[in-house]
NULO-402558 format. One line per 10 residues: number of its first residue (from 0); for each residue x, y, z of C-alpha. Coordinates in steps of 0.1 Angstrom, whole numbers, padded with zeros to 4 digits. Layout:
NUM) X,Y,Z; ...
//
This chain:
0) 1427,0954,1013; 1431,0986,0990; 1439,1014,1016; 1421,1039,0992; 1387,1021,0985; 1357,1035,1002; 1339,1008,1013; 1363,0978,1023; 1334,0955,1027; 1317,0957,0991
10) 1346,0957,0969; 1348,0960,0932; 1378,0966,0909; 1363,0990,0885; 1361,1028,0904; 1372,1060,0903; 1381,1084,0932; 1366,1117,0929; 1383,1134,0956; 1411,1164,0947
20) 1405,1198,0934; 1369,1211,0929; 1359,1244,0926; 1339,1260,0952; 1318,1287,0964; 1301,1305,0993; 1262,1307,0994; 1257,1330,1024; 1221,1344,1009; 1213,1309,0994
30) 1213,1328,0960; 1220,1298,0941; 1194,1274,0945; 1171,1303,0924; 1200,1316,0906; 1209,1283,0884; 1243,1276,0902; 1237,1240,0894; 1243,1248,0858; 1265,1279,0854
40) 1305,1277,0863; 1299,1312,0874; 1294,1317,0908; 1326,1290,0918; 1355,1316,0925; 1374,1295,0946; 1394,1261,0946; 1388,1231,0975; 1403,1200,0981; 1381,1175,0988
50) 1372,1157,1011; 1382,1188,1033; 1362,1209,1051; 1363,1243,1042; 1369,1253,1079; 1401,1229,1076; 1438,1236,1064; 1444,1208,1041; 1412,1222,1018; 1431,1248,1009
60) 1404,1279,1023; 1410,1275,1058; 1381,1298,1068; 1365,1287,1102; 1335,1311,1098; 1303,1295,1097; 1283,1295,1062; 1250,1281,1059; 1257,1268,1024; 1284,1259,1002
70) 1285,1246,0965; 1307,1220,0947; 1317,1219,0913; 1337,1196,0892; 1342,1184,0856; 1355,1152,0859; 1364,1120,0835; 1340,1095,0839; 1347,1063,0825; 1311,1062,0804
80) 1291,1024,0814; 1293,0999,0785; 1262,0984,0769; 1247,0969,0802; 1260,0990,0827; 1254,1015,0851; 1276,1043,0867; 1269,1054,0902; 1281,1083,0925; 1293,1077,0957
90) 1293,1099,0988; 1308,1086,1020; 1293,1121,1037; 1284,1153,1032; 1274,1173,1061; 1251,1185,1069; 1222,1181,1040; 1232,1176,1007; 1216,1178,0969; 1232,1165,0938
100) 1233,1172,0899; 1250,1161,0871; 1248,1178,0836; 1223,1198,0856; 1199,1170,0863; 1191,1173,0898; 1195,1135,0908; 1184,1140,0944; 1195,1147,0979; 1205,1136,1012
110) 1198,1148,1049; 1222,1134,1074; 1263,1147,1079; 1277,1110,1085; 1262,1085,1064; 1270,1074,1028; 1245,1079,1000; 1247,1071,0959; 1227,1079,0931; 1223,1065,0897
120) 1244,1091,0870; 1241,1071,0835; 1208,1088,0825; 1219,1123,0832; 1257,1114,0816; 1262,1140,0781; 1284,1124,0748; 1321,1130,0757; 1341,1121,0785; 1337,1153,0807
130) 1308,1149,0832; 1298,1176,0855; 1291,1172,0890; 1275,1201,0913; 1271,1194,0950; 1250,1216,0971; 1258,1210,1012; 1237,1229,1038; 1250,1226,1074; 1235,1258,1104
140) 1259,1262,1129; 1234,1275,1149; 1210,1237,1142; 1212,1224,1172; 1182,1200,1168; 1208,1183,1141; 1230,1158,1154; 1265,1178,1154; 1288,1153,1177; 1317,1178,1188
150) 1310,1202,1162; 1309,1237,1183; 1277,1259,1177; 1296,1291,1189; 1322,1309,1164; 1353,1299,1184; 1357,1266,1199; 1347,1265,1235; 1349,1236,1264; 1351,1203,1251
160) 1339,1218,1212; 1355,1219,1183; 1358,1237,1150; 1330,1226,1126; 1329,1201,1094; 1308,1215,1067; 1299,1196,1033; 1322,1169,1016; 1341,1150,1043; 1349,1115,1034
170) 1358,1105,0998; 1337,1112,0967; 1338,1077,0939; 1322,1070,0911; 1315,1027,0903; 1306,1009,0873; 1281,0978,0877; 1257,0963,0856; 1220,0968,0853; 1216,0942,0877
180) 1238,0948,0911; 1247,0938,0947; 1237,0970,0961; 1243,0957,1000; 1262,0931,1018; 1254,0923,1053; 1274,0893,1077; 1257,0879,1106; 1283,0851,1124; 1265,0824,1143
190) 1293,0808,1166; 1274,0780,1180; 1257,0769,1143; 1290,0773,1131; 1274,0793,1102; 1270,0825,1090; 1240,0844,1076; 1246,0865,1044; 1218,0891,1033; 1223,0906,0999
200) 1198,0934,0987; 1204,0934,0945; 1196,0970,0928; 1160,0959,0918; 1139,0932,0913; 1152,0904,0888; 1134,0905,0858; 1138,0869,0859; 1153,0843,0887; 1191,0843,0895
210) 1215,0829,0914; 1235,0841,0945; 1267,0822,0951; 1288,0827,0981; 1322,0813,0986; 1339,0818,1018; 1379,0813,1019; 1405,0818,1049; 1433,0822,1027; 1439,0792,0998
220) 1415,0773,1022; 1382,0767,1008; 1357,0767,1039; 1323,0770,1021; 1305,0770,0986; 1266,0783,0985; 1242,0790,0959; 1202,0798,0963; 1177,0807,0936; 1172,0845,0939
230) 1136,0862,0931; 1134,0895,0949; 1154,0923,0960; 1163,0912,0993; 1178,0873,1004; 1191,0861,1033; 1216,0832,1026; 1228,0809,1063; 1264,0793,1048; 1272,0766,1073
240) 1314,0762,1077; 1318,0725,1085; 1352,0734,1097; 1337,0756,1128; 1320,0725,1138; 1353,0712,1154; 1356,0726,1189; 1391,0718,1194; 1404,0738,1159; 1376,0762,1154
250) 1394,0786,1173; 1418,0788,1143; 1387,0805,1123; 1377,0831,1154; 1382,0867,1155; 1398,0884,1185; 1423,0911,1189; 1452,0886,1194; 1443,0863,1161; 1417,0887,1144
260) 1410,0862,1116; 1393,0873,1083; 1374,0851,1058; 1370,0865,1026; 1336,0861,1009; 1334,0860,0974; 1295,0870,0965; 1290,0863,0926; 1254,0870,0906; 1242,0839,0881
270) 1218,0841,0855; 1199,0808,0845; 1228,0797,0824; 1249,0801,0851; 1273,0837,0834; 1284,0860,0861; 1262,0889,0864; 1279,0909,0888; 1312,0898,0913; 1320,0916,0945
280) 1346,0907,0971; 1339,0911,1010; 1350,0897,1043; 1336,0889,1078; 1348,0878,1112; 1334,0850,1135; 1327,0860,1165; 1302,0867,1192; 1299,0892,1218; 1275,0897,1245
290) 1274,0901,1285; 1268,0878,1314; 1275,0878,1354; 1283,0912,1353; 1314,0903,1324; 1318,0916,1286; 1322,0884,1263; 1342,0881,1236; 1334,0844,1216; 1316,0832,1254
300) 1349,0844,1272; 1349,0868,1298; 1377,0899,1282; 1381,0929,1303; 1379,0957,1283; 1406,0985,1277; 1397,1009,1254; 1405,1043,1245; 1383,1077,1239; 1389,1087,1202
310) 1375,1119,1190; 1391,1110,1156; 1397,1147,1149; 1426,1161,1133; 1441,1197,1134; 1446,1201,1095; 1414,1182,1086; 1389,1185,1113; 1372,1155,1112; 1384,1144,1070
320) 1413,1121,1084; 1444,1135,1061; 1450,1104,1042; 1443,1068,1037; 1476,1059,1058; 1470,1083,1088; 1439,1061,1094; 1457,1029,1093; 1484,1041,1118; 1456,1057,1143
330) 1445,1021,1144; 1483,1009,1145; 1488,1032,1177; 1463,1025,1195; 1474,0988,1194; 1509,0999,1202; 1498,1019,1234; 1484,0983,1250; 1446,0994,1243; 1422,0963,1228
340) 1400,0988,1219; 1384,1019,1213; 1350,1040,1221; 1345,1060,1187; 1331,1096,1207; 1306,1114,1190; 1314,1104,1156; 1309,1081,1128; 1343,1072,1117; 1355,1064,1082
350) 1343,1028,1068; 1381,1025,1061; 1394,1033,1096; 1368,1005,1107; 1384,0980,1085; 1417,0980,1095; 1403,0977,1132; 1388,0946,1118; 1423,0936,1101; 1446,0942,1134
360) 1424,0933,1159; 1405,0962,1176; 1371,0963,1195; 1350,0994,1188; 1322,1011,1205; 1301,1029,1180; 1284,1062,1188; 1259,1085,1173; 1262,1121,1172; 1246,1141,1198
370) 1220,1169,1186; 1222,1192,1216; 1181,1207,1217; 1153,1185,1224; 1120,1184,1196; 1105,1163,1172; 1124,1171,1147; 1157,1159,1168; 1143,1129,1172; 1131,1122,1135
380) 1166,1131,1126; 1186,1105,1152; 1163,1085,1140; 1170,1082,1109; 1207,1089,1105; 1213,1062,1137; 1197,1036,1115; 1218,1044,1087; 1248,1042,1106; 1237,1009,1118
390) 1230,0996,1087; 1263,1009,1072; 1290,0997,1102; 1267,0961,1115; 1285,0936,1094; 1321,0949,1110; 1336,0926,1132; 1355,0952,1156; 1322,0965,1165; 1308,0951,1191
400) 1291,0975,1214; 1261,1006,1198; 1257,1035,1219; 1227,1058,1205; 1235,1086,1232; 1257,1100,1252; 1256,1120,1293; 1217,1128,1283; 1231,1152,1252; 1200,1171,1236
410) 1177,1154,1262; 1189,1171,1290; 1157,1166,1316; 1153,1129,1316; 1147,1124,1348; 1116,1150,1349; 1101,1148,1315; 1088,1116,1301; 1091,1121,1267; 1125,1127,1270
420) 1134,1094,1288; 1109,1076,1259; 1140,1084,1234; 1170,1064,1249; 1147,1041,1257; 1135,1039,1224; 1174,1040,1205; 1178,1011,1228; 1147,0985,1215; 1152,1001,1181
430) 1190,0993,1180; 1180,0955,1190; 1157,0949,1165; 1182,0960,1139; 1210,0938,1156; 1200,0917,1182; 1239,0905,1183; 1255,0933,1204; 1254,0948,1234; 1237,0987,1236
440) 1240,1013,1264; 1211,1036,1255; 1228,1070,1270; 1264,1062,1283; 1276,1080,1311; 1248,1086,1331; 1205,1090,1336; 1206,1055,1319; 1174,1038,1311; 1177,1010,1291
450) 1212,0992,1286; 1231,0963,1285; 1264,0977,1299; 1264,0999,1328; 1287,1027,1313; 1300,1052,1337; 1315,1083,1332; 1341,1091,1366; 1369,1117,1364; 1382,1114,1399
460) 1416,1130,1399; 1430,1100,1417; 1431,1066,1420; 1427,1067,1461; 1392,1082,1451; 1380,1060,1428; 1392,1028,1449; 1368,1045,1480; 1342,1048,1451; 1342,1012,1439
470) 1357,0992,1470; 1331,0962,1469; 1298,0949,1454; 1279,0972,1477; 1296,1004,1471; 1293,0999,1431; 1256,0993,1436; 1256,1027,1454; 1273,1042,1426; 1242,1033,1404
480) 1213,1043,1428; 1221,1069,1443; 1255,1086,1440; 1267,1108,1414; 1304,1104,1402; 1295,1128,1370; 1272,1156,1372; 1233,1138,1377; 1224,1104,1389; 1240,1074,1370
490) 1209,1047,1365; 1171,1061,1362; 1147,1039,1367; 1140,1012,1393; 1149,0985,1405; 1183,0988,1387; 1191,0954,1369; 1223,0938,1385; 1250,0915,1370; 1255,0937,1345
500) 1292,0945,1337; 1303,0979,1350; 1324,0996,1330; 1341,1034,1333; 1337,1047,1305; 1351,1077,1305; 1378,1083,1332; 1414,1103,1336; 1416,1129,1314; 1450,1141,1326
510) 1463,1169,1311; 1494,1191,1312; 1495,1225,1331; 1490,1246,1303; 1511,1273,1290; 1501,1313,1307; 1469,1322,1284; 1463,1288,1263; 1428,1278,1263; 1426,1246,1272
520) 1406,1220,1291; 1410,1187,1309; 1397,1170,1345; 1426,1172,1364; 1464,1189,1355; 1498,1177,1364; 1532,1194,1354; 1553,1169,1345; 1557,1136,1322; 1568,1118,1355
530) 1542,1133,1369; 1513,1122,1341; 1532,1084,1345; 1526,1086,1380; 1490,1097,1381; 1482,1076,1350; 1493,1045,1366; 1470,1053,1404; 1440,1056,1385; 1445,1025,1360
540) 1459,1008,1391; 1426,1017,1408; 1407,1000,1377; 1427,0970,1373; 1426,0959,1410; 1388,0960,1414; 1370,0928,1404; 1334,0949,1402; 1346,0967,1376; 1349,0952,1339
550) 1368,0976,1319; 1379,1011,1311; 1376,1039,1286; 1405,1061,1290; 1396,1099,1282; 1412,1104,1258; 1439,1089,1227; 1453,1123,1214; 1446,1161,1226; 1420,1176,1204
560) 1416,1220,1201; 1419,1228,1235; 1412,1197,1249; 1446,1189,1261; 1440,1155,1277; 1452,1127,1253; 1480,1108,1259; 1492,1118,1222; 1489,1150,1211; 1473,1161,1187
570) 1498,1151,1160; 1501,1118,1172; 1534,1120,1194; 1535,1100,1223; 1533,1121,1261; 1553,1092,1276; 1575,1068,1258; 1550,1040,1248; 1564,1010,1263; 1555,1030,1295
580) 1515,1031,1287; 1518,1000,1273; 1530,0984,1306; 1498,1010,1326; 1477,0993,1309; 1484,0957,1302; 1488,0949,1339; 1463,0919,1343; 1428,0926,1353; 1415,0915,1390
590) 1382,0910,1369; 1391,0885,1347; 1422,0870,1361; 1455,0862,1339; 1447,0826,1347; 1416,0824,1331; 1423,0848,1306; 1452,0817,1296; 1426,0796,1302; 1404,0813,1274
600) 1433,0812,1247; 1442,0777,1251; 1407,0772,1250; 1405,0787,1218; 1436,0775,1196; 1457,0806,1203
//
């Protein structure tokens, strides 16, 4: 794996990163979409460093005011395409809406602050090596029918908000490919046909049939070879591995957190004589996931789940992680803390962060970004960007949970107004019929209406209270008629489906007293590290010994602004030594018993 490539699961070797110094300007009046800023250096009086946000240290401005538009300029060395070939232009995301020109040709735009986007460049490309690029990136901090995660809408961070992300904030690439392309890969494991589906979407419509081989390898082992006749823009390709078929070794070939096994795919483009068109390399993982008798599954096996709360936030970058390695070793720690996974808050993290949970074994929750205001133009935009994010992130192997919404965010009177409870209810059915593979909670927390996962949100300050809470079947079913652990009632609608797992997903949130005057926030304080051990371990305790319960979501990995809560802070150091959390929260499970979780391993090679 390159550490640095955008997108780890459609690789080629010929690209260019983008990111670095571009010049940059404030549009407070919007004079420059009249004005011609696309074409004169002019108006660009300042220096960024992308992928920065303005707001953010590491771009070198550092102001956290909120402007309603930015601009982007940069005259870069662009490798010019060969006879045959094509150079596109990469954007992993630009918050909030974006618009595009190169040589001043406007080449198009983009609505949406976490999703990737490309456009074709080689028609507007001049003579000479110097190409330049002018990015426009609209983002109102005062939008809240635009899904803004933790992004605050007030000038100073407030609560659980944060400072803001404006324009360019994941990496900026330019590719070379021929006329005709794999635009998109997608990996669909089936476990029991011991197969898995490919689907390939090409750049356009072949002129004339091709070929689509696939090769799958697990290292120097060859595991499949498939080739089908391609004669439109989208194929769907099911590659049978004979070597799954063997119950008692397939386990060799599964992914999990403690073996997460890779096989590369090798996707090559034919003509009729059989030349190579276009090459790209890619990987998947097979596995399954789903739920049953009120149990996650991971590959049919009950797992109990430990995961963390990850606002993936950083205090010199915002929500730009600062490198290619800090993403690597936020996956590393999380590991090393005894978590098997994490619940992605209000966020859509970096493709590359993603990876490397595929590559050391880490399950992922993935979440869309609340919009805070309820109207149709909220919903058109969830809409939209939600399906782009599960088109992006569905062929990743660490995911393995969607969660469209989160404690009724921008929909905040479900339980009175209908059309309000139509949209989770919606995300859910519409998440399903784009991946029918995973589980999906359709508003975690609470005023759930459709799910597959009971996720509650619980900040007792102590484990005595949630023991009392969740002390037997019965008492758990009360949780989810009728009581309230967070602010309104947990399940809405009736009857409310049982043997579902139950799973707290957000609970703790322990933080330190904090200093006379700090702003801060968390759900309960103590005052010492012994003390944080000590009330970490009661409510873990409280989790681990209830068999209703199937998991946790610990609130949260690192402290973020003022939210001083994590069990890092917010430059990754460790509250307590980390053999201490490790051994909180690798004590075996009531739930799934160490037994059976034995039982599983053996069961699958491990």
């Amino acid at each position: 794996m390159h550490e640095q490539y955008p997108r780890p699961q459609l690789v080629r070797p010929q690209w260019q990163d983008l990111c670095g110094p571009w010049r940059f300007a404030f549009d407070d009046a919007d004079a420059g979409r009249g004005a011609g800023w696309a074409t004169s250096p002019e108006p660009f009086d300042r220096t960024i460093t992308v992928p920065y946000p303005y707001e953010s240290e590491l771009s070198g401005i550092g102001d956290p005011s909120p402007r309603p538009v930015v601009w982007y300029r940069r005259e870069a060395e662009l490798a010019a395409p060969g006879p045959g070939q094509r150079l596109l232009l990469h954007f992993g995301a630009v918050d909030h809406t974006a618009q595009v020109w190169v040589n001043g040709v406007h080449l198009g735009g983009h609505e949406g602050g976490h999703t990737p986007f490309s456009f074709d460049v080689t028609d507007a490309l001049v003579a000479g090596p110097t190409q330049v690029v002018v990015v426009r990136a609209e983002d109102h901090a005062d939008d809240v029918t635009q899904p803004r995660g933790k992004q605050d809408w007030l000038d100073e961070p407030h609560g659980i908000f944060y400072k803001r992300t404006t324009g360019i904030w994941q990496p900026v690439w330019a590719e070379t490919v021929p006329e005709l392309y794999v635009a998109e890969l997608h990996w669909a494991p089936d476990l029991p046909g011991a197969a898995v589906t490919c689907e390939a979407a090409l750049s356009r419509r072949p002129e004339r049939p091709v070929r689509l081989r696939v090769r799958l390898r697990l290292g120097e082992e060859e595991l499949a070879e498939h080739t089908v006749r391609v004669r439109d823009t989208h194929t769907r390709v099911e590659v049978a591995i004979p070597a799954a078929r063997h119950d008692m070794h397939h386990g060799r070939l599964l992914w999990s957190p403690e073996r997460p096994t890779l096989i590369d795919a090798d996707v090559e483009l034919l003509d009729e004589d059989g030349a190579s068109v276009d090459a790209v390399g890619s990987y998947f993982g097979l596995r399954s996931v789903g739920v049953e008798d009120g149990r996650f599954l991971l590959n049919g096996q009950p797992r109990f789940l430990r995961l963390a709360l990850e606002q993936g936030y950083w205090p010199r970058s915002h929500l730009a992680a600062p490198d290619a390695a800090a993403l690597r070793r936020e996956a590393e720690l999380i590991k090393e803390l005894g978590f098997t996974g994490i619940r992605i808050h209000q966020k859509v993290e970096d493709p590359r962060f993603l990876a490397w949970c595929d590559r050391i074994g880490l399950l992922v929750w993935d979440e869309m970004p609340s919009a805070f205001e309820f109207a149709p133009r909220t919903v058109e935009r969830i809409v939209r960007e939600w399906m782009e994010v599960v088109r992006r992130d569905r062929s990743h192997p660490c995911v393995v949970t969607w969660v469209p919404m989160n404690e009724s965010w921008g929909v905040w009177h479900l339980a009175d107004v209908a059309e309000q409870r139509h949209l989770p209810t919606a995300l859910y059915h519409l998440t399903k019929s784009l991946d029918g593979t995973r589980p999906v909670i359709s508003n975690d927390g609470w005023e759930i209406t459709e799910t597959d996962i009971w996720g509650v949100h619980d900040y007792a300050p102590h484990g005595k209270s949630l023991r009392e809470r969740y002390d037997g079947p019965d008492a758990v079913a009360r949780v989810l008629d009728d009581r309230r652990p967070g602010r309104k009632k947990v399940v809405l609608g009736d009857p409310v489906v049982r043997g579902l797992p139950v799973v707290l997903t957000e609970f703790g949130g322990l933080s330190y007293a904090p200093a006379a005057g700090e702003k801060w926030f968390g759900y309960g304080t103590v005052g010492s590290a012994e003390e944080l051990a000590e009330r970490l371990r009661g409510l873990v305790d409280a989790v681990l010994d209830n068999p209703e319960l199937a998991g946790f979501c610990y609130t949260q990995l690192t402290d973020t602004e003022q939210e001083r809560n994590g069990l890092l802070t917010e430059d990754r150091e460790p509250k307590l030594p980390v053999e201490v959390i490790r051994e909180i929260l690798t004590r075996p499970a009531r739930a799934v018993p160490p037994e059976e979780v034995d039982a599983n391993r053996r069961r699958a090679g491990h």
